[in-house]
TITOR-932295 format. One record per atom (N, C-alpha, C, CB): residue number from 1; x, y, z. Coordinates in nm, 4 decimals. Glycine has a CB too. Layout:
TITOR-932295
NUM X Y Z
...
end
This chain:
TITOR-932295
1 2.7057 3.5469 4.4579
1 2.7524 3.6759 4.5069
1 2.8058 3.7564 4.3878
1 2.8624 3.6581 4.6173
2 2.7546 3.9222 4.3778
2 2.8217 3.9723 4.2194
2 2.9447 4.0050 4.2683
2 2.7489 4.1158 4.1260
3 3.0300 3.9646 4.1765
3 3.1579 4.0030 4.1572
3 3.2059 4.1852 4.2231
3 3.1695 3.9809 3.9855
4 3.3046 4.1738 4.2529
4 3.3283 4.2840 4.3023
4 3.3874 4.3820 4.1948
4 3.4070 4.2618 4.4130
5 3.3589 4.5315 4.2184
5 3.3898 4.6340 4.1478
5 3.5780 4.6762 4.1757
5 3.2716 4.7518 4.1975
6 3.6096 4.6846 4.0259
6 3.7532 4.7101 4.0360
6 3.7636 4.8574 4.1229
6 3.8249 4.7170 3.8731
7 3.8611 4.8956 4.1711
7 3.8998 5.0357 4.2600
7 3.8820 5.1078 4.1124
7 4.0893 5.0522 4.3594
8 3.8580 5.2275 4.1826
8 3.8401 5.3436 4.0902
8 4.0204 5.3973 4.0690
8 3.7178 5.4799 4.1769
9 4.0011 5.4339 3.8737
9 4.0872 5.4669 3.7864
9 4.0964 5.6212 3.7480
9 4.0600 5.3876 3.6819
10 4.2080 5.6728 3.7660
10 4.2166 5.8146 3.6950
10 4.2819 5.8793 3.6193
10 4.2221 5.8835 3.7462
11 4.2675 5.8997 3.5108
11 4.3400 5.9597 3.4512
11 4.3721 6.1016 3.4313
11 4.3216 5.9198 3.3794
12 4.4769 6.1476 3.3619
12 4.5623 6.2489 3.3610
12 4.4464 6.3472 3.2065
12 4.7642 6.1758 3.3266
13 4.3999 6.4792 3.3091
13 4.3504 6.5586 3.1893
13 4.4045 6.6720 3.2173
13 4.2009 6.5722 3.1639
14 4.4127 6.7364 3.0720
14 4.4929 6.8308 2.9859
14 4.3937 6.9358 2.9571
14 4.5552 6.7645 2.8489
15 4.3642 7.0554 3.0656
15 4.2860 7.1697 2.9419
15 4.3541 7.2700 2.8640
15 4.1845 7.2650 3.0047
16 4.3547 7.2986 2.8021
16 4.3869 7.4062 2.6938
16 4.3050 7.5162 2.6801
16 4.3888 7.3536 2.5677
17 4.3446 7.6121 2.7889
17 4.2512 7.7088 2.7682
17 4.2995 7.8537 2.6576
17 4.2169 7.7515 2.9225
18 4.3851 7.7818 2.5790
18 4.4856 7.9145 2.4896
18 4.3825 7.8766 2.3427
18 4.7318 7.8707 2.4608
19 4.3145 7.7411 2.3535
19 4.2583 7.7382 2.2197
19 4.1006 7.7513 2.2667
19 4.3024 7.5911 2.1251
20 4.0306 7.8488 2.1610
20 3.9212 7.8709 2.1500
20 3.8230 7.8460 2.0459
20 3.9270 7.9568 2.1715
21 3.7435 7.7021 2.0704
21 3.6416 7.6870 1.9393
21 3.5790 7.7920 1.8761
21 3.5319 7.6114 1.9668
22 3.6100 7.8235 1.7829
22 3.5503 7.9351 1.6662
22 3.3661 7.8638 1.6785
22 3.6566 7.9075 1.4487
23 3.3564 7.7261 1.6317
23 3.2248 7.6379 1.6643
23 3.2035 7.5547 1.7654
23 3.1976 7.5593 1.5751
24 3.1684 7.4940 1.8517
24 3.1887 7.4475 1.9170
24 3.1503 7.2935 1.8652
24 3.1485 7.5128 2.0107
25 3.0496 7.2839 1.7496
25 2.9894 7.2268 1.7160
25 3.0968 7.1298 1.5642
25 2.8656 7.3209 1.7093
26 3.1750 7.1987 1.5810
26 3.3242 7.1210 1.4457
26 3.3996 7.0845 1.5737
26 3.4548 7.2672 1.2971
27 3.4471 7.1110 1.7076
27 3.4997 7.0671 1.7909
27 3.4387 6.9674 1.9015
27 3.5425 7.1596 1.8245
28 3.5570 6.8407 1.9429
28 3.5010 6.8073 2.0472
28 3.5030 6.8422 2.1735
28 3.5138 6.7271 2.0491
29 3.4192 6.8571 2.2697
29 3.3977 6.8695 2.3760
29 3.5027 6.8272 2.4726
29 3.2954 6.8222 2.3865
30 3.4797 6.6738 2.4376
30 3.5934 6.5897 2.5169
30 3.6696 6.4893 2.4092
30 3.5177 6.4897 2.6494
31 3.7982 6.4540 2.4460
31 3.8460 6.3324 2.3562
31 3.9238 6.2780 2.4587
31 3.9322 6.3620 2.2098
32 3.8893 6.1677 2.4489
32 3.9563 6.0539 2.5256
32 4.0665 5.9214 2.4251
32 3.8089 5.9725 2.6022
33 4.2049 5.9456 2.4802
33 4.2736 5.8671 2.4064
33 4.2862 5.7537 2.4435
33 4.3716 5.9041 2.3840
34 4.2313 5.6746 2.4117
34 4.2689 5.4836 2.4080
34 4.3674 5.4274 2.3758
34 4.2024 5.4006 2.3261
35 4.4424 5.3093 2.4166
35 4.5235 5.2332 2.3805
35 4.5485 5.1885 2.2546
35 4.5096 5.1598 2.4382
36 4.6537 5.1740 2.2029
36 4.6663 5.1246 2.0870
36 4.6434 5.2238 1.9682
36 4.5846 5.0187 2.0847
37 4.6245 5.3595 2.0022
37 4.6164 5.4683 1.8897
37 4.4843 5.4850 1.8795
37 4.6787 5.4350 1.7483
38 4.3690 5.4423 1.9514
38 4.2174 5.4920 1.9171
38 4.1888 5.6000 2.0106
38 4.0980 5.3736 1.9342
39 4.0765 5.6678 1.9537
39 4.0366 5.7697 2.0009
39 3.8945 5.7963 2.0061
39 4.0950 5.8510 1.9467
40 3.8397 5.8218 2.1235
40 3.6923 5.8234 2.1363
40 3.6907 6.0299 2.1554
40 3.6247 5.6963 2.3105
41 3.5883 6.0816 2.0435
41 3.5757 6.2185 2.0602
41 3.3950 6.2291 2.1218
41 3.6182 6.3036 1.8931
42 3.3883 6.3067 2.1722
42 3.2592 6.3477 2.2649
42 3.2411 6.4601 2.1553
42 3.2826 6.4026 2.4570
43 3.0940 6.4726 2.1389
43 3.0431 6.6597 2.0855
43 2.8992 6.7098 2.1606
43 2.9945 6.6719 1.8724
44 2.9620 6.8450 2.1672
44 2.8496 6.9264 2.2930
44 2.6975 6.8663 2.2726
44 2.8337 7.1300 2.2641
45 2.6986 6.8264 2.1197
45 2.5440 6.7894 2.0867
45 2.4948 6.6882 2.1128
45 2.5078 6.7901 1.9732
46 2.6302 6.5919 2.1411
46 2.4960 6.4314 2.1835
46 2.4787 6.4297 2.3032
46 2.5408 6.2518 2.1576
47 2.3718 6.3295 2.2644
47 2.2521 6.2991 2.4226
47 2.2881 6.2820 2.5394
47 2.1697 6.1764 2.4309
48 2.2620 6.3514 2.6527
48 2.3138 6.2589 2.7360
48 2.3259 6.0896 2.7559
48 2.2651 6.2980 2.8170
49 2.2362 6.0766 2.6967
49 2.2213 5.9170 2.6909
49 2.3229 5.8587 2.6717
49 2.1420 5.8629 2.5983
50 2.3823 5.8873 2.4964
50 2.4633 5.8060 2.4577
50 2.6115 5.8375 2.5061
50 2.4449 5.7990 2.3244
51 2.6679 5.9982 2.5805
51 2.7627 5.9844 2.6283
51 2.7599 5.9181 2.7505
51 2.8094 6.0807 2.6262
52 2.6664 5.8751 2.8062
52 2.6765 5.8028 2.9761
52 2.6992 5.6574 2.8906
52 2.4900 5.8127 3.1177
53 2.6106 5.6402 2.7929
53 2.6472 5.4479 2.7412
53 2.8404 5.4263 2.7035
53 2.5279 5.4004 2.5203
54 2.8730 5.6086 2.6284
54 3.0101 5.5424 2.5617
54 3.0940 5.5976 2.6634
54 3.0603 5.5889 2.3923
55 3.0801 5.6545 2.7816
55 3.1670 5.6426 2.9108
55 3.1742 5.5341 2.9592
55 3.1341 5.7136 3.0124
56 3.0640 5.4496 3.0346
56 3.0147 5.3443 3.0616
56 3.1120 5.2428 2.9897
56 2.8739 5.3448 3.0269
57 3.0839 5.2152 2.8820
57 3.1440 5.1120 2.8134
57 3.3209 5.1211 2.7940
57 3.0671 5.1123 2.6753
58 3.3416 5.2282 2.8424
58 3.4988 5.2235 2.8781
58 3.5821 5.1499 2.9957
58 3.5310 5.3509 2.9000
59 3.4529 5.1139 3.1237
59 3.4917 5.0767 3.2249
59 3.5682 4.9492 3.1910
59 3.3899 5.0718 3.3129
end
């Protein structure tokens, strides 16, 4: 039998709509802060692919 799926998690997001990327492309899209001081940044340009793999791999 597969293991069961943990309950769904949510976290607390912050927009800032007072700051405006001059590029959008020197800024990230999204940044997600991790434990322990890491930080995963998203940019408008990658694939969908690889942001569904490095969401994914946060579960």
């Amino acid at each position: 039998m597969p293991e069961a799926l943990p309950a769904p998690v949510f976290a607390e997001a912050v927009v800032d709509e007072s700051v405006v990327a001059a590029n959008a492309a020197e800024h990230p899209a999204i940044i997600i802060d991790l434990p322990r001081g890491k930080r995963l940044s998203v940019f408008a340009a990658a694939s969908p692919a690889l942001v569904t793999a490095a969401l994914k791999s946060l579960r």
